[in-house]
N, C-alpha and C positions, 0 to 999 in steps of 0.2 A: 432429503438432501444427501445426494452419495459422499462417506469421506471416507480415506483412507488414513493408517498412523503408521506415523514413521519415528522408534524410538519414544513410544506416549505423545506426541503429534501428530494433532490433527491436520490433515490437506483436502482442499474441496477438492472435487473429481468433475470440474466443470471450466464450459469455456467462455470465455466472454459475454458471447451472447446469451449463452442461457444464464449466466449471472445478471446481465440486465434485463433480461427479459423476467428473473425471479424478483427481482430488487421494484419492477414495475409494477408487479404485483402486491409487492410487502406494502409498496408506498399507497397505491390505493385503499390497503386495509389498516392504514396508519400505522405500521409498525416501523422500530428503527430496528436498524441491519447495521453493521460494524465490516470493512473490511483488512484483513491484516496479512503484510506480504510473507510467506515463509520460503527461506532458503537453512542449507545445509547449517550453515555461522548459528541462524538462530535457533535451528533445533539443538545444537550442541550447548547452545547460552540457558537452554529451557531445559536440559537435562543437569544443569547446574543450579538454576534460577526457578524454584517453583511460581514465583512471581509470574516470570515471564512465559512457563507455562498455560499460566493458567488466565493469563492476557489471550494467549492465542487461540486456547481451544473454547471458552466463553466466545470467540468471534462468529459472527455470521457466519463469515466466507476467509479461510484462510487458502489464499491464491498462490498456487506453486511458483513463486519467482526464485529462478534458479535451476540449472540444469541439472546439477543432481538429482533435484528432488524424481526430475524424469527418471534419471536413470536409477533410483534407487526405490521405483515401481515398478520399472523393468525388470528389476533383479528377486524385487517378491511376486513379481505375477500379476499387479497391480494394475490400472486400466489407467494411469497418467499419461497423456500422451502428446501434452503442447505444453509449454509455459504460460503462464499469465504473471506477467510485470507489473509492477507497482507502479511506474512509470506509463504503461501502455492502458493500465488498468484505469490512469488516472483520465486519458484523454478522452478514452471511449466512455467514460462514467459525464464528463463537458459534453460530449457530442450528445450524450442523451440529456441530458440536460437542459442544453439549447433549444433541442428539439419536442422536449414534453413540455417547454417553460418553466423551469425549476432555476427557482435563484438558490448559488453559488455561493461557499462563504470559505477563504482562505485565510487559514492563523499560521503564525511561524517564519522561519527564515528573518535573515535582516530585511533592512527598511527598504533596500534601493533592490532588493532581490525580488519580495515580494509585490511592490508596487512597477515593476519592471515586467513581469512575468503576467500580471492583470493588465498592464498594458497591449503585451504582443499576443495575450489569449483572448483580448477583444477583438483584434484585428484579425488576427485568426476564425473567430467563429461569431460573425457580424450579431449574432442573435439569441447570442450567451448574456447571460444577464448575473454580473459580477456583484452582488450585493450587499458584500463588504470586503473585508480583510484588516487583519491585523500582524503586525510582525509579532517575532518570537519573544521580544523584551519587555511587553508590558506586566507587569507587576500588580495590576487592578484582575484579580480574576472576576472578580464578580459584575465587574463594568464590561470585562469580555462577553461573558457570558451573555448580559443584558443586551449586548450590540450586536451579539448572533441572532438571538430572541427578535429584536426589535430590526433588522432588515429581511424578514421570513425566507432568508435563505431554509431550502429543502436538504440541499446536500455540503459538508461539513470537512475541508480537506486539512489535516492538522500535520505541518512540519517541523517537527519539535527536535527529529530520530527519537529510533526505537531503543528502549520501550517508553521510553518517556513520551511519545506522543498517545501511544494505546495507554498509561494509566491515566493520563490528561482525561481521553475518552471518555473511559469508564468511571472515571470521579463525577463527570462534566453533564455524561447524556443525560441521564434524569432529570436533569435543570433546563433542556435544552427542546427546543420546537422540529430542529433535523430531523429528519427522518435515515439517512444515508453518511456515514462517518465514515474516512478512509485516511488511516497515517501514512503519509506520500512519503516520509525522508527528505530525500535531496531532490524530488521531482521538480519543485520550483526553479532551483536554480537552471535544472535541461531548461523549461517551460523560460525562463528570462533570458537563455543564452549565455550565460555563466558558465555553465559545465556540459560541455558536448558528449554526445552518446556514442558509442562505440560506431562505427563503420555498420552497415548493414549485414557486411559477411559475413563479422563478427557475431551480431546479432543472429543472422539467420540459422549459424549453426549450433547456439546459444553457447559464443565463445566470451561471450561480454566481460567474465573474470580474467581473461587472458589477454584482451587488451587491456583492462586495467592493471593488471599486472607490471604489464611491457610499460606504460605510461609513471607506474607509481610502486617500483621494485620493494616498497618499501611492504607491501602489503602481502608480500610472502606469507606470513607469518598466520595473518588472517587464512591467505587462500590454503593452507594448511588443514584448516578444520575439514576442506570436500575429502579428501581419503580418508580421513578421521572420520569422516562420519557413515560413510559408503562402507566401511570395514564393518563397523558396530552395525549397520542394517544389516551386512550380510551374517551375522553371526547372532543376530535376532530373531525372536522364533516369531 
């Protein structure tokens, strides 16, 4: 599996499809695969955070969400050369899902977010099969766990945010029958209509930081880390 590192992180060198096209495979040989989104913020949070290091590079597939990360394969020679979103990662992960027959299991987000979001993804994809969910507040881990267990969902989508949803994972999978883990973040609430996606433009030229920006000026301070971290790769051997 090609990866490249960016600053002691890891990035898969893979695109969608060949991520579900290897994930179809791991799943026939019974193995679990973990996916984890990485952008510029989080490599900078994991050169602080051996934790969170060490979350992302233990991962199956850690999915370049974030422009930079393009462009800061660009600038070492690197073979990166499209985005993969944790958001987009997450639908194409349903649509195969639907389509191999794999039940579904959603934990995380509030009550009316989550069970809103399993609503309009039935309707959406008639022949997905939603086989539980739980929101973000229960307090019984072990009755969780048992309720993943006991609806045989295959694939395991956990909104907790990061990292608290990747050590959830890794405390969790060995208890668990999934075969396919992926920490969404805030994908449920796109997926409920709660929080809208940027404009396609925006997306297409993966400007997506920049309308969130314009939307939520507050997040300056965040969107700060992409030069901060584009400087440190270029001055990285």
């Amino acid at each position: 599996m090609r990866k490249e590192q960016y600053l002691g992180v890891n990035v898969s060198v893979m695109t969608y499809d060949e991520i579900i096209d290897d994930l179809r495979a791991r799943i026939s040989e019974g193995k679990q695969s973990t996916v984890i989104a990485v952008n510029p913020e989080k490599v900078i949070t994991a050169n602080s955070n051996p934790l969170v290091k060490e979350l992302i590079n233990e991962s199956t597939y850690q999915i370049p969400d974030g422009i930079g990360m393009i462009i800061a394969s660009k600038i070492k020679g690197g073979a990166l050369r499209e985005r993969v979103t944790g958001v987009d990662m997450m639908e194409k992960l349903l649509r195969f899902a639907a389509e191999e027959g794999h039940g579904v299991f959603f934990y995380g987000a509030k009550e009316e977010v989550v069970s809103e979001a399993k609503r309009k993804l039935e309707e959406r994809f008639p022949t997905l099969n939603i086989a539980g969910y739980e929101n973000g507040y229960t307090k019984d881990n072990q009755a969780l766990v048992d309720k993943v267990n006991d609806s045989g969902a295959k694939l395991l989508f956990v909104a907790l945010g990061s990292p608290k949803q990747e050590l959830w994972i890794k405390e969790n999978m060995k208890h668990l029958n999934v075969k396919v883990f992926q920490g969404v973040g805030g994908s449920l609430d796109v997926f409920s209509g709660k929080t809208k996606r940027a404009p396609a433009f925006f997306r297409k030229f993966g400007l997506e930081w920049l309308y969130r920006l314009l939307k939520e000026p507050k997040r300056l301070k965040r969107q700060l880390n992409l030069p901060k971290f584009l400087v440190r790769v270029l001055f990285s051997r």
